[in-house]
Every structure is written in C-alpha cells, then in structure tokens.
ROLOTOR-696366 format. One record per residue (C-alpha): residue in one letter; residue number from 0; x, y, z. Coordinates in steps of 0.25 Angstrom, whole numbers. Layout:
<rs>
<r residu="A" num="NUM" u="X" v="Y" w="Z"/>
...
</rs>
This chain:
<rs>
<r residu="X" num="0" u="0" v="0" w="0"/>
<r residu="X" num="1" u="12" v="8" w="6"/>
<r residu="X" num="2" u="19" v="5" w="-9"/>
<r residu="X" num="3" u="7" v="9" w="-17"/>
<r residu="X" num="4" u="5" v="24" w="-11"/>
<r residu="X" num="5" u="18" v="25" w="-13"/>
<r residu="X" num="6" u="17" v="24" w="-29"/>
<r residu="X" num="7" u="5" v="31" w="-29"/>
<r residu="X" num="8" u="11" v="42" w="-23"/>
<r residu="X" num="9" u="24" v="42" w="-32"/>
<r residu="X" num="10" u="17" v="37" w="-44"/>
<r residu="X" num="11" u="12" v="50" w="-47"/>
<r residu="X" num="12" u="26" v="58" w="-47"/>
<r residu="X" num="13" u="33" v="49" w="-57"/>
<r residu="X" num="14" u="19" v="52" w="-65"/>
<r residu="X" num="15" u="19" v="67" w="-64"/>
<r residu="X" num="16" u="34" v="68" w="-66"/>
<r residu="X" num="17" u="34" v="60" w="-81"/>
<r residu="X" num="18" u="22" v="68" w="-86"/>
<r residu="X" num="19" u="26" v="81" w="-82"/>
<r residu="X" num="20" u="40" v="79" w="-88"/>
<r residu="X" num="21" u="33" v="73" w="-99"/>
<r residu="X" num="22" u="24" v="86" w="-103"/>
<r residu="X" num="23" u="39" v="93" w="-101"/>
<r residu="X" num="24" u="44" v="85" w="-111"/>
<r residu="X" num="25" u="32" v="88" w="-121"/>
<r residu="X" num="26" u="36" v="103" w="-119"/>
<r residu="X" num="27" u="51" v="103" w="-118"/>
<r residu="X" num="28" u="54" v="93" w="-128"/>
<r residu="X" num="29" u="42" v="96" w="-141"/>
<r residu="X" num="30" u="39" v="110" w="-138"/>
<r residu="X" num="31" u="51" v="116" w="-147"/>
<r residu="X" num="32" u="47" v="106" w="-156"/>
<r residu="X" num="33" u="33" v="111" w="-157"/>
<r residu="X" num="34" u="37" v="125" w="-158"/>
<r residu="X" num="35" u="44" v="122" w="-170"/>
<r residu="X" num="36" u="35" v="114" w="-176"/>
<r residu="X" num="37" u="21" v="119" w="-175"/>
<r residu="X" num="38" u="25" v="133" w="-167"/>
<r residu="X" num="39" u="35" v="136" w="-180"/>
<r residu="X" num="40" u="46" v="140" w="-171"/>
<r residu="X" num="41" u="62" v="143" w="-172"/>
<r residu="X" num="42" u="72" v="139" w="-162"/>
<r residu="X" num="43" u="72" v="155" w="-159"/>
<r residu="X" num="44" u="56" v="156" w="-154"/>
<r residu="X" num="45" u="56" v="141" w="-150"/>
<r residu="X" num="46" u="68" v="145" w="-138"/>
<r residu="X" num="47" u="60" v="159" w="-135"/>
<r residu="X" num="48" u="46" v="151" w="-134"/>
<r residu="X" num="49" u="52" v="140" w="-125"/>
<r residu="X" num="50" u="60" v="151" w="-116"/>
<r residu="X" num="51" u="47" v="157" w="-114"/>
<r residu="X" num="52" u="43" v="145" w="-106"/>
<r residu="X" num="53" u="55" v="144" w="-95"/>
<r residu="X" num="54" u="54" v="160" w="-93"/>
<r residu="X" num="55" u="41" v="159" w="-88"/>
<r residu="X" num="56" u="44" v="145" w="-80"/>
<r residu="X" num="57" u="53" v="153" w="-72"/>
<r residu="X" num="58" u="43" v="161" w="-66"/>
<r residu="X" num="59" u="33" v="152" w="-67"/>
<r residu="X" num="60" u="43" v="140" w="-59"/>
<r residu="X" num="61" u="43" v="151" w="-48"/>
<r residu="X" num="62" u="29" v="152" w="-47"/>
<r residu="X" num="63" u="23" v="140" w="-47"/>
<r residu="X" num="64" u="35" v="135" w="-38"/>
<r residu="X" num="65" u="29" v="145" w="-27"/>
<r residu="X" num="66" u="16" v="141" w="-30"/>
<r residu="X" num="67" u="19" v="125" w="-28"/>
<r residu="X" num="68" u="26" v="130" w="-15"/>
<r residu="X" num="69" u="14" v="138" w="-8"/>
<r residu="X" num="70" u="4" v="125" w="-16"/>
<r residu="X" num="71" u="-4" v="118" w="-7"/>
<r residu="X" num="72" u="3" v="107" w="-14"/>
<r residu="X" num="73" u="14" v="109" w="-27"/>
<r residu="X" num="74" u="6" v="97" w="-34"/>
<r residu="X" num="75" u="-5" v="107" w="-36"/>
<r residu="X" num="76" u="4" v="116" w="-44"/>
<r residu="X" num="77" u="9" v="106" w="-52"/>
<r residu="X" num="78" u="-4" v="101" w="-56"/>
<r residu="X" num="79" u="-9" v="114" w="-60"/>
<r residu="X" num="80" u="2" v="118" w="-69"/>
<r residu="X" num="81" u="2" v="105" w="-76"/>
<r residu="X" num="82" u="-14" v="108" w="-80"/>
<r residu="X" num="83" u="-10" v="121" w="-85"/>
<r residu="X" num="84" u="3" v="116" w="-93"/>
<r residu="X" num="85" u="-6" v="107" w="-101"/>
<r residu="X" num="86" u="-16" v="117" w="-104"/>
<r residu="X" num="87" u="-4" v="127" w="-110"/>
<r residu="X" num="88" u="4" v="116" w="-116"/>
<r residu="X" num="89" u="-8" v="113" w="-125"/>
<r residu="X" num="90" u="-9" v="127" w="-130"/>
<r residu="X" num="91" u="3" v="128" w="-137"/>
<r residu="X" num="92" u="0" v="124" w="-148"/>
<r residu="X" num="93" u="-13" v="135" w="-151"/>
<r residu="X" num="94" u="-4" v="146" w="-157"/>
<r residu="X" num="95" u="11" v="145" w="-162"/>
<r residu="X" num="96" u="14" v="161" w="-161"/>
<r residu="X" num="97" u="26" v="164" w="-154"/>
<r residu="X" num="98" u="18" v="173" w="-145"/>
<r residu="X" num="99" u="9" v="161" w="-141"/>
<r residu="X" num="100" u="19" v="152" w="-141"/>
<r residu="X" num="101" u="27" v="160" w="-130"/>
<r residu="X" num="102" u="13" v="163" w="-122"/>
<r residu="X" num="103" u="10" v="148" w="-121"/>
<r residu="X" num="104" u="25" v="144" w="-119"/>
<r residu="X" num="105" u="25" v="154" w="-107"/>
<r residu="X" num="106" u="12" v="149" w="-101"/>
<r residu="X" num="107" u="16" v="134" w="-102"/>
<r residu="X" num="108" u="27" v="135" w="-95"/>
<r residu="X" num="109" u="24" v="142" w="-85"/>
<r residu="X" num="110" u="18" v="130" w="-81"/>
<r residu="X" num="111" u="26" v="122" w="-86"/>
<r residu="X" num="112" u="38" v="128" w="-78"/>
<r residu="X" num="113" u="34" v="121" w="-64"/>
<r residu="X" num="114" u="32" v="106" w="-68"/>
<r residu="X" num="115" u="47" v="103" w="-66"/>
<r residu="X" num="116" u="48" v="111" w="-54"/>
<r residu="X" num="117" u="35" v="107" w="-46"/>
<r residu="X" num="118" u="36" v="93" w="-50"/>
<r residu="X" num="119" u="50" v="92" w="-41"/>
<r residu="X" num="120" u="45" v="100" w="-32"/>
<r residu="X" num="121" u="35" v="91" w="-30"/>
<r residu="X" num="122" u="42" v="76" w="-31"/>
<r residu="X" num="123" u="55" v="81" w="-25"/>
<r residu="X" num="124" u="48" v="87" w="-13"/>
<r residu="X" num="125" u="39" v="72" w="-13"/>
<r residu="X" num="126" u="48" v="63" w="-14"/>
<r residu="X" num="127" u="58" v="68" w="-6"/>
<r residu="X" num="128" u="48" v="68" w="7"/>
<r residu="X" num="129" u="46" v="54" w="1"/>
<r residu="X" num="130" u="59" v="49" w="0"/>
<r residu="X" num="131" u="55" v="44" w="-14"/>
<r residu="X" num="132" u="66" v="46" w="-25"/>
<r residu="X" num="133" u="63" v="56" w="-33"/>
<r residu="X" num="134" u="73" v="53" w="-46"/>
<r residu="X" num="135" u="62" v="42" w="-51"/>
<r residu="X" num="136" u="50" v="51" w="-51"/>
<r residu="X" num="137" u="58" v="63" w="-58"/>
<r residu="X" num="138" u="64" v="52" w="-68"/>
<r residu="X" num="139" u="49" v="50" w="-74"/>
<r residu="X" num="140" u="48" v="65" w="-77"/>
<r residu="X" num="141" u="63" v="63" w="-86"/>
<r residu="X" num="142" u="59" v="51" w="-91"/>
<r residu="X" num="143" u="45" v="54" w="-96"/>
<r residu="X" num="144" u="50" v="68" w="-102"/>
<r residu="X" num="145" u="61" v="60" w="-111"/>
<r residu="X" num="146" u="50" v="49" w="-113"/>
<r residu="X" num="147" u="39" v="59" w="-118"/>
<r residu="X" num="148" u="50" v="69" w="-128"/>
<r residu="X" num="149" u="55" v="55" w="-134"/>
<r residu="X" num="150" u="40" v="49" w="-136"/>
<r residu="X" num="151" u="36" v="60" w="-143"/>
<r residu="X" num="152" u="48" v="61" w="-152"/>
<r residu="X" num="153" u="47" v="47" w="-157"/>
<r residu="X" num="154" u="32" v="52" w="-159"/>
<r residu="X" num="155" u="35" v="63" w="-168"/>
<r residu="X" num="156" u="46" v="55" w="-174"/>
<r residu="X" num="157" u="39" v="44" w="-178"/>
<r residu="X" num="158" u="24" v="48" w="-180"/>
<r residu="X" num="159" u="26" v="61" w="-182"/>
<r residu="X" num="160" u="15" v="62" w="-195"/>
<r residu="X" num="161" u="4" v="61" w="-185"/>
<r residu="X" num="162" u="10" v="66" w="-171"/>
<r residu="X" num="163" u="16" v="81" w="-170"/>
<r residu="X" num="164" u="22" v="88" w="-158"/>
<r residu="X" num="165" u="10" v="94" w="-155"/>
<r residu="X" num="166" u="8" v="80" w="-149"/>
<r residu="X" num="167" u="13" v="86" w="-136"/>
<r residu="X" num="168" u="3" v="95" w="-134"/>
<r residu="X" num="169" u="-8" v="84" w="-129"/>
<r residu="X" num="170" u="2" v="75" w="-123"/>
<r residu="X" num="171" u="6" v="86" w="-111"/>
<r residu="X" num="172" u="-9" v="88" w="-110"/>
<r residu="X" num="173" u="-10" v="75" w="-105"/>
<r residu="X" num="174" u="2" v="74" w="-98"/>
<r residu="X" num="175" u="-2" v="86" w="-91"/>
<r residu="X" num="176" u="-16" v="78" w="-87"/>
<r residu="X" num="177" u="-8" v="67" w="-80"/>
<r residu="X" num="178" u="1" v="75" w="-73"/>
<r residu="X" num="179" u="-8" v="83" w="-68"/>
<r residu="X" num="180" u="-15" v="69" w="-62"/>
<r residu="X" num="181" u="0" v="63" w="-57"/>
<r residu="X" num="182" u="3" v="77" w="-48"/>
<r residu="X" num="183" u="-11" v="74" w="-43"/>
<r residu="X" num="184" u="-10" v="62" w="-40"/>
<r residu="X" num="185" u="4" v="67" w="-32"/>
<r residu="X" num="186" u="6" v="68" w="-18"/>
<r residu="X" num="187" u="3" v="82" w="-14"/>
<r residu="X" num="188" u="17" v="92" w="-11"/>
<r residu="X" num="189" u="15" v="105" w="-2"/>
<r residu="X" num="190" u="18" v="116" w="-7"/>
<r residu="X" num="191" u="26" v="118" w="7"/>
<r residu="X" num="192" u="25" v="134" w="4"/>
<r residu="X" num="193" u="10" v="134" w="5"/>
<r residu="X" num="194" u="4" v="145" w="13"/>
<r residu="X" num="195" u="17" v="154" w="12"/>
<r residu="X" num="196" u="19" v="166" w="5"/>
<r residu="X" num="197" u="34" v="168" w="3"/>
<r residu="X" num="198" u="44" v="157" w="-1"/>
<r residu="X" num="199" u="58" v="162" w="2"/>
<r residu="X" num="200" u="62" v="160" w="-12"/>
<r residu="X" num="201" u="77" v="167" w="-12"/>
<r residu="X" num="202" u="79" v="156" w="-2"/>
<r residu="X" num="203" u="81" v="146" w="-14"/>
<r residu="X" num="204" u="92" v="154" w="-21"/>
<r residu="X" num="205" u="102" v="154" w="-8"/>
<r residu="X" num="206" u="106" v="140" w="-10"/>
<r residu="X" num="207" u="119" v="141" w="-20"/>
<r residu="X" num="208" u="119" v="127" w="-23"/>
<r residu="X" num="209" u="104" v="127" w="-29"/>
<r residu="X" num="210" u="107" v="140" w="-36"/>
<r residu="X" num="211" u="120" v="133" w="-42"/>
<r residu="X" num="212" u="112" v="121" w="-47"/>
<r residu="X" num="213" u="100" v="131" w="-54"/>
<r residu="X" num="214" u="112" v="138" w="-61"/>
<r residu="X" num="215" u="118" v="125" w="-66"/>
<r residu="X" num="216" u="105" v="120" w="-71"/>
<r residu="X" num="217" u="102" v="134" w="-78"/>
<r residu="X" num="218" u="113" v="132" w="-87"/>
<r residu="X" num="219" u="110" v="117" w="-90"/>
<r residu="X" num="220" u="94" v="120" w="-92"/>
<r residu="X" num="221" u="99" v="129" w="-103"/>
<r residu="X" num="222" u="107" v="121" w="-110"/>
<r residu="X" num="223" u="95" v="111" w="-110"/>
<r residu="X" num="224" u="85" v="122" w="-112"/>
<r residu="X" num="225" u="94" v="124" w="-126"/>
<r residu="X" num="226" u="94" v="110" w="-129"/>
<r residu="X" num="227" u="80" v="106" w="-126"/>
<r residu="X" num="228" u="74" v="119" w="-134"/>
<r residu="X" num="229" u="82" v="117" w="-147"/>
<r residu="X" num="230" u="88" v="103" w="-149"/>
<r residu="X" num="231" u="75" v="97" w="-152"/>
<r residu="X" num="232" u="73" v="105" w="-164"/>
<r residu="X" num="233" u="88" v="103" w="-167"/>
<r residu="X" num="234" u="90" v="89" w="-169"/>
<r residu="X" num="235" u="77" v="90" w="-177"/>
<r residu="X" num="236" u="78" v="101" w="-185"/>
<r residu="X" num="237" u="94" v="103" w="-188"/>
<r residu="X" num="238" u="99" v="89" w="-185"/>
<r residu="X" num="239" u="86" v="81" w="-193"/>
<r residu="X" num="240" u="84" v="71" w="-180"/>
<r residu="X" num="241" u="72" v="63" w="-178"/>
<r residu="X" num="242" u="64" v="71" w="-166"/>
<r residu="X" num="243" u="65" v="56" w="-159"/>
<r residu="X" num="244" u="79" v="61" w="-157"/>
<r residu="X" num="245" u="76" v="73" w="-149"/>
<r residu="X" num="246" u="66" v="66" w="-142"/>
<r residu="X" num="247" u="78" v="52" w="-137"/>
<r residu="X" num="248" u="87" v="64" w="-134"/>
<r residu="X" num="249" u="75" v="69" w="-125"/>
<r residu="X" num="250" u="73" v="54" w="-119"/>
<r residu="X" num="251" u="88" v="52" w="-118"/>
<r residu="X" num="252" u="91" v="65" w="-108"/>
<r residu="X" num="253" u="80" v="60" w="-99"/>
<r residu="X" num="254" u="88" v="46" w="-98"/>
<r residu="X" num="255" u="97" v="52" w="-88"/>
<r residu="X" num="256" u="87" v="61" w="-81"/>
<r residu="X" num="257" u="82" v="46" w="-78"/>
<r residu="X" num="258" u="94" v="39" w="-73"/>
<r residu="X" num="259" u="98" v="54" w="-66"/>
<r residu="X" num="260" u="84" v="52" w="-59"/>
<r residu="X" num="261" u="82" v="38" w="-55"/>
<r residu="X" num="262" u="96" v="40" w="-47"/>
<r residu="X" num="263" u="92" v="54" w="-43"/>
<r residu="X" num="264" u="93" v="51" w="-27"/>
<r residu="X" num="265" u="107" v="44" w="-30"/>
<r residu="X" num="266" u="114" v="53" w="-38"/>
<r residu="X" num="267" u="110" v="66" w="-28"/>
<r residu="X" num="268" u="114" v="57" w="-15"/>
<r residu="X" num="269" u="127" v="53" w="-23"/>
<r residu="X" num="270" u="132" v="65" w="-29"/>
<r residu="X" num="271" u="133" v="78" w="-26"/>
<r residu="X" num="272" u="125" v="90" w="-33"/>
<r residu="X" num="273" u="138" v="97" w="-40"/>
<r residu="X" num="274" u="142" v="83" w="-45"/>
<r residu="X" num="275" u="128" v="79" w="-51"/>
<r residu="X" num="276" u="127" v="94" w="-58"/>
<r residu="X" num="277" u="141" v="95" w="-62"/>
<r residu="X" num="278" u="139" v="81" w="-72"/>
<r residu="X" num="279" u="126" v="85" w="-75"/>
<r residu="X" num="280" u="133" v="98" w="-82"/>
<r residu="X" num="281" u="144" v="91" w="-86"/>
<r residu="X" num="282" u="133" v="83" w="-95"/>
<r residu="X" num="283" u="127" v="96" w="-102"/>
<r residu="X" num="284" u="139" v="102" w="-106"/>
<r residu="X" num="285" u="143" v="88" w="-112"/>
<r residu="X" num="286" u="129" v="87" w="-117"/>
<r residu="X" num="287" u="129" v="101" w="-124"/>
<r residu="X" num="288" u="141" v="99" w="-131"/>
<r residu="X" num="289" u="137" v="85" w="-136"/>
<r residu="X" num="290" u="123" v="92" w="-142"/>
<r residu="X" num="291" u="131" v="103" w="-149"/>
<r residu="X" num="292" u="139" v="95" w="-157"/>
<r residu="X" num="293" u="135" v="81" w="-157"/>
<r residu="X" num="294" u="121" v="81" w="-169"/>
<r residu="X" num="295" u="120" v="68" w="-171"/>
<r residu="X" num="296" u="108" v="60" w="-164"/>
<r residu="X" num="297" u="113" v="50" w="-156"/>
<r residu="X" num="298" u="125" v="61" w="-151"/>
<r residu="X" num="299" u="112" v="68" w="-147"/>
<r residu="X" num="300" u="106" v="56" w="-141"/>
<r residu="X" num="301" u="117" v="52" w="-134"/>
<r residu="X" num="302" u="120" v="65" w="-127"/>
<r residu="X" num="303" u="105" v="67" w="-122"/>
<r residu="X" num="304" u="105" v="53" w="-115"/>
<r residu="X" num="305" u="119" v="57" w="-108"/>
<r residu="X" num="306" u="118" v="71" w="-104"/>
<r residu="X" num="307" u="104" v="75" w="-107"/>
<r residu="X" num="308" u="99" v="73" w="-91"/>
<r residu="X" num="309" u="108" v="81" w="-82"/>
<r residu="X" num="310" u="102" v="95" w="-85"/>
<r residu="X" num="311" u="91" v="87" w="-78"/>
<r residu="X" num="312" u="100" v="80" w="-69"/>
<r residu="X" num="313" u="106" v="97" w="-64"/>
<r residu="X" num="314" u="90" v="101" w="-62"/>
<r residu="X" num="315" u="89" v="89" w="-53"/>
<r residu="X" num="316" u="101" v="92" w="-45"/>
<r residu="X" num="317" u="94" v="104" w="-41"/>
<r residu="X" num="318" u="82" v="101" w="-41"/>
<r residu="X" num="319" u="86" v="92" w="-29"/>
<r residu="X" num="320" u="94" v="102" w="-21"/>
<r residu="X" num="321" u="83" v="111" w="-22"/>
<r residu="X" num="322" u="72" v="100" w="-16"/>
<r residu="X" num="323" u="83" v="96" w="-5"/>
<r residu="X" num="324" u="85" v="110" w="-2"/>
<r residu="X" num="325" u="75" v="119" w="-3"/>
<r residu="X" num="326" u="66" v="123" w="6"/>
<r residu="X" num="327" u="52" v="115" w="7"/>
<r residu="X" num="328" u="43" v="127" w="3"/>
<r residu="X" num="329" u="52" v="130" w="-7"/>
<r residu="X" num="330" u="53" v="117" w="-16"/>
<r residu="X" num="331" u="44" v="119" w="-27"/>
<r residu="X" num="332" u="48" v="134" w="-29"/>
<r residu="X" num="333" u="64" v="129" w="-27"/>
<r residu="X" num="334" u="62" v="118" w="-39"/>
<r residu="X" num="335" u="54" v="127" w="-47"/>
<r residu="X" num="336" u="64" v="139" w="-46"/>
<r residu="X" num="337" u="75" v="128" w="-49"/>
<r residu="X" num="338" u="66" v="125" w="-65"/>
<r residu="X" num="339" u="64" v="141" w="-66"/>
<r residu="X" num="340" u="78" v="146" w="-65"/>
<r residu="X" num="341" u="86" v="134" w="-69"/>
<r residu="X" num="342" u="76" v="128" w="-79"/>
<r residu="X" num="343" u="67" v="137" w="-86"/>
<r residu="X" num="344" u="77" v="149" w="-85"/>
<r residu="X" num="345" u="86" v="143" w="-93"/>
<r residu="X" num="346" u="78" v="136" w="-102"/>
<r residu="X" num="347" u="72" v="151" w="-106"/>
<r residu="X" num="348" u="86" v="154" w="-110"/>
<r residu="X" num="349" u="90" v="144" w="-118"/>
<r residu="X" num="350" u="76" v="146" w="-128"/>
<r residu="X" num="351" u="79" v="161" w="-130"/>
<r residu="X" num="352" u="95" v="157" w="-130"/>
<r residu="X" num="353" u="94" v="145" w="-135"/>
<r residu="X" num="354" u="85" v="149" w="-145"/>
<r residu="X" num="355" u="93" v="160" w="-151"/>
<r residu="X" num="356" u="106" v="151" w="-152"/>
<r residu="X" num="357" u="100" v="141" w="-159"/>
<r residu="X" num="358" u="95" v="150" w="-170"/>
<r residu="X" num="359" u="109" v="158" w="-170"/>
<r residu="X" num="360" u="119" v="147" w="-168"/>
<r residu="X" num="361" u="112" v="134" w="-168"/>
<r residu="X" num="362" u="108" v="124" w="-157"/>
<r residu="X" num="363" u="122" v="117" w="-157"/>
<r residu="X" num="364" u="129" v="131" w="-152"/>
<r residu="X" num="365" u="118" v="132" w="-139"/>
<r residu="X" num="366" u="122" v="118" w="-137"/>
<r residu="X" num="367" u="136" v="123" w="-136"/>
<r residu="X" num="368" u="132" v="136" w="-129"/>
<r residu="X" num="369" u="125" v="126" w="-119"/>
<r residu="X" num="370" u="140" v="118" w="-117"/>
<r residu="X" num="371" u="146" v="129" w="-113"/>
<r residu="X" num="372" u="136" v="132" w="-102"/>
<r residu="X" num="373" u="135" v="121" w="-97"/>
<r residu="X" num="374" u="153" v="121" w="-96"/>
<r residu="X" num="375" u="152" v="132" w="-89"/>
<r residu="X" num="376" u="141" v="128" w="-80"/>
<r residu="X" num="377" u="148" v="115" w="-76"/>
<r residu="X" num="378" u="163" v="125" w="-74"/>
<r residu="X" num="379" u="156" v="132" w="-64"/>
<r residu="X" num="380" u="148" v="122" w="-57"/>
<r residu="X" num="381" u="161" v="114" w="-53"/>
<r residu="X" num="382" u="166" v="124" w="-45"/>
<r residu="X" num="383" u="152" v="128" w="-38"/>
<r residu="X" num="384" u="150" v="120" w="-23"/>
<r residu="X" num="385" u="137" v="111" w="-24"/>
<r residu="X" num="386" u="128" v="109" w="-9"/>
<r residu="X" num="387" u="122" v="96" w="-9"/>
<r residu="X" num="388" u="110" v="97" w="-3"/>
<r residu="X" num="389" u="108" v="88" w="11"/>
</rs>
C-alpha cells in the first residue's frame, strides 16, 4: 500500500517534466523553421523575433517567481500559465506580419518563460524533503524533448507530402492538456512567502559563488542560443542535409543530459562544483570549434552526442546551489531569477547578435565567435575560488 502511494505520488512528476519539456521542444527546435517556411523570414527577422521572446521572459521570470513565492501553492502557477501558453501558441499561426509575429512572440513567452524555473522549484523543493532522487525525474524532461524534435524530424522527412511543421501547433495544445492534469495531480508545494509583502530579493546576489556560476552559464546559454537559432536552417539550407539530421543531433545532445542526470546525486557528492563546471566549459569550447569547421554529417552527429549536454550540465550545477542554498521563501524567485538572467538574457543577445552575424559573415564565424568566449570564459573561471555548498 505504502509502495503504491509512493508512485502515485512520484508518477506525476516524471509525467509533467516530459510533456513540459516536450512542448519546449516543439517551440525551440521547429519554430525558426516555421518562420522560415510559412512566416517568410530571414535569419536577420527570425534572430530579432525570437530575442523578442527571452527579453520579455526576464521580466516575466521575475514576476511570476514572486508570485509562485507568495502562491498559496507554486502548483497553481504553474498550472495556470501552462493553460495560457496553449491558447498563445495556437495563435501563431493567424497573421505572419513582423509586427504580429513579435506581439504573439512577446506574449507567448511570457508565459512561456517560467516553465523551466517553476517546475524545479517545484521538484527540487519536493524531493528534496522527500529524500527522492531528483536526476530521474529531470531526465524524463531531456529525454522527451530529444524524443519529440527527433519524432517530428523523421516526420517531416519521410512523410513530408502530407505532414508540414504546422504540425506543432496541435500537438503542444494537447501537450498543454496533459500537463495541466499531471501538475494537478501533483502533490501541493507552499508558496513558503505566502502572506508576505516583501521578499528581501538583494539578498540573492550576496552570494559570489551563485553570481560566479549565473556568469559562466551566460556565456554558455549564448553560444547555445546562437547554435540553437540558426544551425537548423543551416545544415538545411546551406549544407542540403535531410532535417532528420538536425532532429539525431537534437536526440544525440539530450543523451548525455540522460547519463549526466541519472548520476546526478553521485556526480554532486563526488565532485566539487568548480571541477564539474570547469569540464563542462572545456566541452563547448571544444564543441564550437568542431561545429565551425567540421560540415560533414556524422562530424556534426558525433559532436552533438559528446559535447551537446554540458551547457545543460552548467545550468544544473546552479540550479543545485541555488535550491541547497537559498532561503525557503526564496526558492521559486532564486531559480526563476537564475533562467532570467542567465537564460533568457543571453538567449535575447545571440538572436539580435547572432542574427546580424550570420547574415554578414556567415553561421561558421558565430560559431568561432562562440570558441572564443567560451576560451576565455574557461581562463577566468580556473582561477576563481568555488563554495561547495554544505
């Protein structure tokens, strides 16, 4: 009996972690190809449309973090933003101006923005309390988004006279549906704020190490950023690859996100956080080099399934100091500020950057660009002191 409300209890948090990384996947890995496609965008309006979306997240990761704080329960939240983001997501597709395109954009993702950060609020906080291990339940969510981008690339591959990218559209509707029913079905987190009216919110900057860690990850989410908005429609468009291609190399970075977080409680108790971060930069420099020169498929393959995960593997690194280390009326707002300013900050930059260098110098010099940062990231970070948190 003891076993089965056990599950019933858990069951529910591997559900809402692969459909809510699912429908991320249907928007981060098909939207620039949808822009492209129906919407009749460049690379120039397709990097300002999608920096639209992460300069509104920032505020609304703020606000919705605070909110989920001073929530009766952060499920609530969660729940509510989730109904809203399918309604959004479906209207897309009326009008494919520029000016509609960046109204929609910027109201999607403003609900959008908090998935990520409330859903580790919520099963960090959980399963901590619970002593349940939290790497298996988050390795559904990295599995399920590599799972969905390469589904639907061998879709539009191979049966692409009767299925378009539009497909996405219907299929995050539903998504949306089932979320909703599996954060319901949830058990209930306090919002541990509730009945305050000020969260001291400076006090989260104080602490060097997290502020080290959010500076280190900015620079990685923008090289990702810069990859994830353009390679798609590169390997398609100026290398002629099959889009199942794109959608293995997808697949093939989650891989190590699943090993990474099916050992997550062993690799944080056996290493220290410096260690874990430095390798994982030491990865994206190799990996942007490897992507600037190397064109050929299985070059592109092979270097997605070994380096594609640690951008994820330095968000997690964080994420985890922050949920040790914060204070309890804090949480939500610690892990949403943590997507704001090292997430969706970032991932503004590299459309407008990114968009502009890809049109002027081509994708290949970003990448390098992208190299160089991450070099310079790693120099710094070997001589900055890491606190492990107790």
């Amino acid at each position: 009996m003891e076993n089965t409300k056990s599950v019933r209890m858990i069951l529910p948090f591997f559900m809402a972690n692969g459909l809510l990384y699912g429908m991320n996947s249907l928007y981060y890995s098909f939207i620039p190809k949808y822009l492209k496609d129906f919407g009749g965008k460049g690379d120039g309006e397709i990097g300002i449309i999608l920096s639209i979306g992460p300069l509104v997240g920032i505020i609304s990761l703020i606000f919705f973090g605070v909110m989920s704080d001073k929530a009766k329960y952060k499920n609530n939240v969660l729940m509510l933003i989730i109904s809203i983001s399918a309604v959004l997501f479906y209207m897309i597709r009326i009008n494919n101006s520029l000016g509609y395109f960046i109204f929609i954009f910027a109201a999607f993702m403003f609900v959008l923005s908090p998935f990520g950060g409330l859903l580790d609020a919520i099963s960090l906080e959980y399963t901590t309390a619970a002593q349940i291990k939290y790497g298996p339940i988050r390795c559904t969510g990295s599995l399920i988004f590599g799972v969905i981008s390469l589904l639907l690339t061998l879709i539009l591959t191979f049966f692409g006279d009767s299925v378009d990218v539009t497909i996405i559209f219907p299929v995050f509707v539903c998504m949306a549906i089932l979320s909703v029913i599996s954060v319901k079905m949830m058990p209930a987190v306090k919002g541990h704020a509730h009945g305050k009216k000020k969260l001291p919110v400076m006090d989260f900057f104080k602490d060097k190490t997290c502020i080290t860690l959010m500076a280190i990850l900015f620079a990685g989410q923008f090289s990702f950023g810069c990859f994830y908005n353009f390679m798609q429609n590169f390997m398609e468009n100026n290398l002629n690859l099959a889009p199942w291609v794109w959608g293995l190399s997808v697949f093939f970075m989650i891989i190590g996100e699943v090993i990474f977080f099916f050992k997550y409680d062993y690799f944080f108790k056996r290493f220290s956080i410096k260690t874990i971060v430095l390798f994982a930069v030491v990865t994206q420099v190799l990996r942007y080099v490897s992507l600037a020169f190397l064109h050929d498929k299985i070059s592109i393959l092979i270097t997605n399934l070994l380096t594609g995960a640690f951008c994820g593997v330095m968000h997690y690194a964080a994420s985890y100091y922050i949920n040790l280390t914060v204070k309890k009326e804090m949480k939500a707002l610690g892990q949403t500020l943590l997507f704001a300013i090292s997430f969706y900050v970032p991932r503004f930059l590299s459309g407008i950057i990114g968009g502009i260098t890809v049109e002027r110098f081509g994708f290949s010099v970003l990448l390098a660009i992208c190299a160089i940062i991450n070099l310079i990231v790693l120099i710094i970070s070997s001589f900055i002191c890491f606190k492990n948190p107790a």
